[in-house]
N, C-alpha and C positions, 0 to 999 in steps of 0.2 A: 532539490526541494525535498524536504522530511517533511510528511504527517506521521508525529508521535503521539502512538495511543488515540485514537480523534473520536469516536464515538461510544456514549453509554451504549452497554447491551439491550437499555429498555425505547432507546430511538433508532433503534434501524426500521423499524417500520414507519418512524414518525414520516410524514411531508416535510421535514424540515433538516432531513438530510446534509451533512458534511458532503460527501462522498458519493456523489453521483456523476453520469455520464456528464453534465452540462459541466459541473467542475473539471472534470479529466480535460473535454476542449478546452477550459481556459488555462489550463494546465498547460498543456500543447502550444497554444499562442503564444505563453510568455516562457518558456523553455527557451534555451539557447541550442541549435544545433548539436543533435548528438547530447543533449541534458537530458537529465534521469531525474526521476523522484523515488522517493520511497517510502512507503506505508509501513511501518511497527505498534503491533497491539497485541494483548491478550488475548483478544476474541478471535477465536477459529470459523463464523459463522459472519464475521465481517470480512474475512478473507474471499469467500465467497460471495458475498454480496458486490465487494469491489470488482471483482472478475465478472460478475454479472453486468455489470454498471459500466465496465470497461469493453465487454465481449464486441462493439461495434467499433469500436477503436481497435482492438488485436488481431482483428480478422481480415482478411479478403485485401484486393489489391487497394483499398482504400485508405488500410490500417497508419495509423499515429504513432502507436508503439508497439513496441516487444520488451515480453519481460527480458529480465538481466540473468535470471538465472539461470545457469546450465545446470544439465541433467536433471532438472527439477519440473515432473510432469502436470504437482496442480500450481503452480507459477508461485509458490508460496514455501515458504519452511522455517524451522525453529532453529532452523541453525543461525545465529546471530554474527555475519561478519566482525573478526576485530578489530578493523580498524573501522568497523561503523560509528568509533565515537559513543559519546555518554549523553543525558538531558536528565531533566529533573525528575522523569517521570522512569528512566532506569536505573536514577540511584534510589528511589521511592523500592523497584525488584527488587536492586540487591541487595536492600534493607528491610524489604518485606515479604511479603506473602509470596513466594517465586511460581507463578502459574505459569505455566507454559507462553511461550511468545510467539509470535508469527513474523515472519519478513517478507517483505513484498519490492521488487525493484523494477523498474519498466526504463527502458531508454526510447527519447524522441526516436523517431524517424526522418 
């Protein structure tokens, strides 16, 4: 599962949220064994917000996921996989403005 780019920077505080803990479980539900999502944006302040929103799910014997990334200690980075594939909204980068990007990848448990 991709969420490419999913939230303005002026609604992360909104209530009306993409990207919260209740999505992440339903996330989990419909994953298949061992299925991974992945989160790509500009915003470095959504990166932590999802980790925030995630933090009951990555943690403790209880935990849904883990991130995917090794050696990567805030579960996030700008290094873009190549064979992550293209979407509308990365050939919009490679044609525009190229702000820094973030990657984010969690595998079920």
């Amino acid at each position: 599962m991709f969420v490419n780019f999913p939230e303005p920077p002026v609604w992360q505080q909104s209530s009306f949220r993409l990207l919260t803990t209740g999505l992440f479980e339903d996330i989990h539900k419909v994953l298949q064994a061992k299925g991974q999502f992945t989160v790509l944006t500009d915003n470095e302040p959504l990166c932590h917000s999802v980790l925030s929103e995630m933090a009951p799910l990555l943690e403790g014997d209880a935990a849904k996921f883990k991130s995917a990334l090794k050696n990567c200690d805030d579960n996030f980075t700008t290094r873009i996989p190549d064979a992550y594939g293209t979407s509308y909204f990365d050939r919009l980068w490679t044609n525009g403005d190229r702000k820094k990007r973030y990657f984010m990848q969690f595998h079920k448990l």
